[in-house]
C-alpha positions as CSV (number, residue, x, y, z in Angstrom):
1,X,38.0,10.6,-5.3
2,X,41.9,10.9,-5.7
3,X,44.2,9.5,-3.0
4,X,47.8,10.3,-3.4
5,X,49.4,6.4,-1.2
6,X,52.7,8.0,-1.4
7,X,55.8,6.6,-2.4
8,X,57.4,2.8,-2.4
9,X,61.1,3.0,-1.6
10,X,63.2,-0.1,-1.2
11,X,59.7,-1.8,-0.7
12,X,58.8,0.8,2.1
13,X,55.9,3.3,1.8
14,X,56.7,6.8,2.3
15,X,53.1,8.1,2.7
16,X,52.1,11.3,1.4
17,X,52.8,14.5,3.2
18,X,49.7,16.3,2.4
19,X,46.3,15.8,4.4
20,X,44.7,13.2,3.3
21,X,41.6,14.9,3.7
22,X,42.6,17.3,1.1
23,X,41.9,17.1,-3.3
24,X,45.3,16.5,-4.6
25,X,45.7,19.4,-7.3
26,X,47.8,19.0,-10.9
27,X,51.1,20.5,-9.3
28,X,50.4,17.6,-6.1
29,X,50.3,15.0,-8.9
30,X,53.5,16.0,-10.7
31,X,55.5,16.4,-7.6
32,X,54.5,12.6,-6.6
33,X,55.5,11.8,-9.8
34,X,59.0,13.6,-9.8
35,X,59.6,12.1,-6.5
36,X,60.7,9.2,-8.1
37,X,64.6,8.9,-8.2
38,X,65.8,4.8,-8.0
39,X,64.6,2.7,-11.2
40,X,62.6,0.4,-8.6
41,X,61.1,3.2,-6.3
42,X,57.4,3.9,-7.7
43,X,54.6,6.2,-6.9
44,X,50.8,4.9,-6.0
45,X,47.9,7.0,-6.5
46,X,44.5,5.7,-6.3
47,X,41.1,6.8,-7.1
48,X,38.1,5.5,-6.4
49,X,34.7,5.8,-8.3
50,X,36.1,9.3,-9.9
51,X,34.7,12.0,-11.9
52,X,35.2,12.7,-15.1
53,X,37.5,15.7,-14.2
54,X,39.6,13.6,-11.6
55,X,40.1,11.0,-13.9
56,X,41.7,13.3,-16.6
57,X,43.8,15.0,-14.2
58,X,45.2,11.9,-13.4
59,X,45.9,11.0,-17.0
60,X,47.6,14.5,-17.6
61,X,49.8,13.7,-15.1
62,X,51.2,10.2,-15.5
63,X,50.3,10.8,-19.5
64,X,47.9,8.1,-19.4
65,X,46.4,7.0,-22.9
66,X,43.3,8.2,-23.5
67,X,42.0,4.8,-25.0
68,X,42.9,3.1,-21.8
69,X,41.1,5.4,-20.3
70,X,38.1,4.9,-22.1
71,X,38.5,1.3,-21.1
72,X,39.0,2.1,-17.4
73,X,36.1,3.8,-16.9
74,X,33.7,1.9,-19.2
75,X,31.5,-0.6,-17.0
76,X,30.8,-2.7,-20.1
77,X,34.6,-2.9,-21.3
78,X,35.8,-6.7,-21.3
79,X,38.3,-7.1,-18.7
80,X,41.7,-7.8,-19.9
81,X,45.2,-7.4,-19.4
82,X,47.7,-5.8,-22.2
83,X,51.0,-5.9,-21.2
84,X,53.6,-3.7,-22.9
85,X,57.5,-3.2,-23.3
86,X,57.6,-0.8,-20.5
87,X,54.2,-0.4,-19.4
88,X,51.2,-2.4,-18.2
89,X,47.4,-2.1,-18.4
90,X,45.0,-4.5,-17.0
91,X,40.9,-4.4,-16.1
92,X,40.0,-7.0,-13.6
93,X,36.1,-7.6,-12.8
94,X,35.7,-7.7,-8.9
95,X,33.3,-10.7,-7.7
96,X,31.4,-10.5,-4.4
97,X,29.2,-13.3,-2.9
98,X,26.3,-12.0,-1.3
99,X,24.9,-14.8,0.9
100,X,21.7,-13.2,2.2
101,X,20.4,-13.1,-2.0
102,X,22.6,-15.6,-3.2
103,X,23.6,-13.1,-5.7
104,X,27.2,-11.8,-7.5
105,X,28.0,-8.5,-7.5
106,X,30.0,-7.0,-9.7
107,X,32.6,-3.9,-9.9
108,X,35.6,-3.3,-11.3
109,X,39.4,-2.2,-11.2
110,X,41.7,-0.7,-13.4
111,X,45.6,-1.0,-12.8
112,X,48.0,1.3,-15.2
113,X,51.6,0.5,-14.7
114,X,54.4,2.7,-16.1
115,X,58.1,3.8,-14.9
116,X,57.9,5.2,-11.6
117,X,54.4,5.2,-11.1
118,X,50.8,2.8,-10.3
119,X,47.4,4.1,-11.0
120,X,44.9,2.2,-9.7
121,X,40.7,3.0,-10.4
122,X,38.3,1.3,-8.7
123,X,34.4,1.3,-9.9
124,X,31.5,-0.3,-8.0
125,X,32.1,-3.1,-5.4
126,X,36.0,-3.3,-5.7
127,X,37.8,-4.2,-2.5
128,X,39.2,-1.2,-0.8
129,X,42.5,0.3,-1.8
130,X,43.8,-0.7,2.2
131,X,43.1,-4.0,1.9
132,X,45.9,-3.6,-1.6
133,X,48.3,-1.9,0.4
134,X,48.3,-4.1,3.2
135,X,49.2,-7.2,0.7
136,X,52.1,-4.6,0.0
137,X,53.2,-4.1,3.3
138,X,53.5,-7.8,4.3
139,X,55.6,-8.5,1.4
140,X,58.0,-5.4,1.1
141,X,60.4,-8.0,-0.8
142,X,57.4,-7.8,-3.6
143,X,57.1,-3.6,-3.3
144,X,60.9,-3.1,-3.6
145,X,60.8,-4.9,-7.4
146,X,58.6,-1.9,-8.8
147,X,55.2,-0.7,-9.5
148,X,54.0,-4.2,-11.1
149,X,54.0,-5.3,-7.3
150,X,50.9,-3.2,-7.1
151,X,49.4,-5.0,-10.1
152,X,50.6,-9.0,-8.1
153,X,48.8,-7.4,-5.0
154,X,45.3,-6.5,-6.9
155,X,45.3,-9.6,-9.1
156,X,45.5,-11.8,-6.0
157,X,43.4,-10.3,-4.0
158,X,40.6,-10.7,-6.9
159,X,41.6,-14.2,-7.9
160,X,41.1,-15.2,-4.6
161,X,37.3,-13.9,-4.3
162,X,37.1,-15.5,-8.0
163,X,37.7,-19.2,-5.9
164,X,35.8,-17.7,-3.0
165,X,32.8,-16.9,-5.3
166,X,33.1,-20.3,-7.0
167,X,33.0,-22.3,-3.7
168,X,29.8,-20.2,-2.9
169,X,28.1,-21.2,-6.2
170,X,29.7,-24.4,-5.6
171,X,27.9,-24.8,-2.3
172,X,24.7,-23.6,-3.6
173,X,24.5,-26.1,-6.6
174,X,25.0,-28.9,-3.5
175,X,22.2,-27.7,-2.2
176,X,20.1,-28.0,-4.9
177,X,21.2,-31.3,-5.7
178,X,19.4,-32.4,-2.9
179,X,16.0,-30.4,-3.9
180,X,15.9,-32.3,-7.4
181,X,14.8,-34.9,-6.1
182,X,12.5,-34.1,-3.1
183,X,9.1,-33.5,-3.9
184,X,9.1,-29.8,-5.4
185,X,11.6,-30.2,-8.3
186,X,9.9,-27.0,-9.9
187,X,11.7,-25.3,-7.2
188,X,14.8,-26.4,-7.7
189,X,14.2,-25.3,-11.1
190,X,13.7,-21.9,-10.6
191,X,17.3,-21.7,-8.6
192,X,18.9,-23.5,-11.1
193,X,18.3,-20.4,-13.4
194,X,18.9,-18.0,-10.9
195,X,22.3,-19.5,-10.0
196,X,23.4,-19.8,-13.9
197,X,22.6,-16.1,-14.0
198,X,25.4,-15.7,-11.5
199,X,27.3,-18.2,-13.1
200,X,27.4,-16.0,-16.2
201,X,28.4,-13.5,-14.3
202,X,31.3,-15.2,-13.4
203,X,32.2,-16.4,-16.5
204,X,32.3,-12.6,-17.7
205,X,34.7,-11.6,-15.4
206,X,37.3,-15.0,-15.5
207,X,37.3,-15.8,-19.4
208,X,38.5,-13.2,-21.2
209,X,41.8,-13.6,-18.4
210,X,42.5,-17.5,-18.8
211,X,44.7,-16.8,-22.5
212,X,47.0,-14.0,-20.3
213,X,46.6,-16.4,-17.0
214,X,48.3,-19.2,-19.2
215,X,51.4,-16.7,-19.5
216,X,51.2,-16.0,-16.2
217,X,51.7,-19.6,-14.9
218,X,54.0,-19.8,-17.3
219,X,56.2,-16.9,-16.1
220,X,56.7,-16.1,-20.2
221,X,56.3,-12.2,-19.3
222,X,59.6,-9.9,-19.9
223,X,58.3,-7.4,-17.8
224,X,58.0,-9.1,-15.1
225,X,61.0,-8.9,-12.5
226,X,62.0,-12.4,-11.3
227,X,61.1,-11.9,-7.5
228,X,57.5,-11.6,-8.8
229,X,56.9,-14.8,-11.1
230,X,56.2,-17.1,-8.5
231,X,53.5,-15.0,-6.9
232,X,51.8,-14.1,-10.2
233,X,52.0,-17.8,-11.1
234,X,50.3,-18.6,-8.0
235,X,47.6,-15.8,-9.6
236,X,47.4,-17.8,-12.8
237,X,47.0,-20.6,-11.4
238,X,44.1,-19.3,-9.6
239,X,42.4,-17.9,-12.3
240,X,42.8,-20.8,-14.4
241,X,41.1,-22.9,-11.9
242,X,38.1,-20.4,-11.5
243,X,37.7,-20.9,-15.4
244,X,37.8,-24.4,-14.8
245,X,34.9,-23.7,-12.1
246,X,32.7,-21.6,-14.7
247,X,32.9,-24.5,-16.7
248,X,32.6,-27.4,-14.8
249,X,28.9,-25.2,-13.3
250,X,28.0,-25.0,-16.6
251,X,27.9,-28.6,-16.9
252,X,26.7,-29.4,-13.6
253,X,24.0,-27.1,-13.6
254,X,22.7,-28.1,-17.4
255,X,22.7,-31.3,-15.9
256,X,20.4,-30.9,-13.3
257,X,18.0,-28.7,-15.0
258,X,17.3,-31.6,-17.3
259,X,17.3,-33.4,-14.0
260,X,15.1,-31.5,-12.8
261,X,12.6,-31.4,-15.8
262,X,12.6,-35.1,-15.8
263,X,12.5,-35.2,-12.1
264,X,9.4,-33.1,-12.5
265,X,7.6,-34.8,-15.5
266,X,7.7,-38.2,-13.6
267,X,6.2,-36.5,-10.6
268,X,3.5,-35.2,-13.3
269,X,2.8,-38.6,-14.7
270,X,2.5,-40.1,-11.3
271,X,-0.3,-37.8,-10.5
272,X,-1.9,-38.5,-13.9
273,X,-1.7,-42.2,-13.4
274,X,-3.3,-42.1,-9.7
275,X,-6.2,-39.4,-11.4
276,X,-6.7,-42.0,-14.4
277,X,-6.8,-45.0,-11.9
278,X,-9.3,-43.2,-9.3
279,X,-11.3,-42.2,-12.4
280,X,-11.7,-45.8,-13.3
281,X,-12.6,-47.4,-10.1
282,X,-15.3,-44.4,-10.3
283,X,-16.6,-45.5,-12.9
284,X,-18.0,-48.9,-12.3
285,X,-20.7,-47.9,-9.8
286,X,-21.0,-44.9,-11.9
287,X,-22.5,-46.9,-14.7
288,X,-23.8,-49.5,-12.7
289,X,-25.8,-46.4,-11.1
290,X,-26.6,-45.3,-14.0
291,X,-28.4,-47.9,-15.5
292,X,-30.7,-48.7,-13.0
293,X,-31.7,-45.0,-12.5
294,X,-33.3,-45.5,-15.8
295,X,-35.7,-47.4,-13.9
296,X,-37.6,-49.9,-16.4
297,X,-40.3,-52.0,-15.4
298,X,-39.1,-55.1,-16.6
299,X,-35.8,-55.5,-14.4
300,X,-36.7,-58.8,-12.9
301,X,-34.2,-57.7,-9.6
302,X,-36.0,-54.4,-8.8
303,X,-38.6,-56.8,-7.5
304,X,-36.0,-59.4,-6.0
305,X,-35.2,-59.0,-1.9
306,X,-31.4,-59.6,-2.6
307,X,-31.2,-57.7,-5.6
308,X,-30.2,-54.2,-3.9
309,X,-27.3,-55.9,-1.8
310,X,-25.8,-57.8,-4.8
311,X,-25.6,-54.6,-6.9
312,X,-24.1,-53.4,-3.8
313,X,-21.9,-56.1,-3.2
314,X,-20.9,-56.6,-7.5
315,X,-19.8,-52.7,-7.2
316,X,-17.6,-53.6,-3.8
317,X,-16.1,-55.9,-5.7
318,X,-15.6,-55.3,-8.8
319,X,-13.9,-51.3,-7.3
320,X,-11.8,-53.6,-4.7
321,X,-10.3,-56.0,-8.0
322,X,-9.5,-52.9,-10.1
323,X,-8.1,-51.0,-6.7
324,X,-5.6,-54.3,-6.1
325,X,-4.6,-54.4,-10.1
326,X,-3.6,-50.6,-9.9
327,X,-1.5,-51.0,-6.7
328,X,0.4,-53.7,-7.4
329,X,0.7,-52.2,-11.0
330,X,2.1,-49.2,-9.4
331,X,-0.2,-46.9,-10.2
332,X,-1.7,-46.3,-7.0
């Protein structure tokens, strides 16, 4: 789907005139474009999960390059952010917590910047192009510097779910700290995995950023009108601290998986201990048992009236001795 915003002047939207109900056509496109005059004023038009045919129309329009393109619309592309000497490209991964599954999902967003114009593309669970221009409209200081205002409002809207996804994960690996070391560590084991999955998937969408974050907080970008390097710094900083997340989880959570498979062979050689104990208390009237069911003739206390209770009472005691050195020995 193609959605024409409108145009930013002096920081102000001037929405579209045209339904918004209606398929912007190739002559819609150009005029937007054209409608550009001042050097700061910019056009939006965004397009969510498009065709192959809207997407090119788009690209003849704003002469978009067709290997950015590619990039754009490729769900395995790396994101990344290559900034130019007039223009801008970047690919951010989109990261959504899903509580109810303890899952991430993933989607994607595209951002080309050029004179006079933003192109945004959205694929899969990417936050809704509303929620972008209502970061523009509270900050119409940020709008009136150009189209790279559209490019502060996406990046900080998905460096700030990168933190929120982190403190999700962050909360979940709490939780299993505790389940370690209860009494099903093999539990704990099987959401260690599961969470390192979507750990993974974090890492995927924050590290290939941190090298282009690092200019970011560093405000070392050209491009970039002064007005705007605090607030991309802020982004930086963000995304810097997610990658520091990523790898402090990594850590954490290789930690606790060997945590857990020590946690859970000590369990294991409890058990065998108390079987290996009970199996030698057994024993004793076991044999004892056993050799007089062989029944011989000549056992002088078959024929003795205390002989039955002293067998009885040497097996008592020799199971209660043996039961006293394996609890105090800790293995019962």
């Amino acid at each position: 789907m193609i959605r024409i915003m409108g145009t930013y002047r002096d920081g102000h939207l001037d929405p579209w005139p045209g339904p918004t109900s209606a398929v912007p056509t190739q002559q819609d496109l150009e005029a937007a474009h054209d409608a550009v005059h001042a050097s700061a004023d910019f056009t939006w038009v965004a397009l969510a999960d498009p065709s192959r045919a809207e997407v090119d129309l788009v690209a003849q329009a704003f002469g978009l390059e067709p290997l950015l393109i590619e990039d754009a619309t490729s769900r395995q592309q790396r994101a990344k952010i290559d900034i130019g000497d007039k223009s801008l490209f970047v690919l951010l991964k989109v990261l959504e917590w899903v509580d109810d599954t303890s899952d991430v999902e993933t989607g994607q967003v595209a951002c080309f910047v050029g004179p006079g114009y933003a192109v945004t593309m959205r694929m899969g669970r990417a936050e809704d192009t509303d929620i972008v221009a209502s970061r523009l409209a509270a900050h119409p200081e940020l709008a009136a510097t150009g189209p790279l205002s559209v490019f502060w409002a996406i990046a900080d809207v998905v460096a700030r779910q990168y933190i929120e996804v982190g403190e999700a994960i962050q909360s979940d690996i709490e939780e299993i700290e505790q389940q370690v070391f209860s009494d099903h560590p093999s539990q704990a084991a099987n959401r260690i995995y599961r969470l390192n999955r979507e750990n993974i998937e974090m890492r995927r969408a924050v590290q290939p950023l941190l090298p282009d974050s690092q200019r970011l907080s560093r405000g070392s970008l050209p491009l970039v009108p002064p007005p705007l390097h605090p607030f991309l710094r802020d982004v930086g900083d963000d995304i810097l601290r997610a990658g520091d997340m990523v790898d402090g989880f990594d850590s954490t959570l290789m930690t606790m998986l060997m945590a857990s498979t020590a946690r859970q062979d000590l369990l294991q050689n409890m058990d065998m201990r108390k079987i290996s104990a009970w199996a030698a208390i057994i024993a004793v009237p076991t044999a004892i048992a056993g050799i007089y069911g062989m029944n011989f003739d000549d056992m002088p206390e078959l024929h003795w009236t205390f002989g039955y209770p002293l067998v009885l009472a040497v097996m008592t005691g020799i199971c209660l001795l043996l039961y006293r050195g394996f609890k105090k020995s800790g293995w019962l």
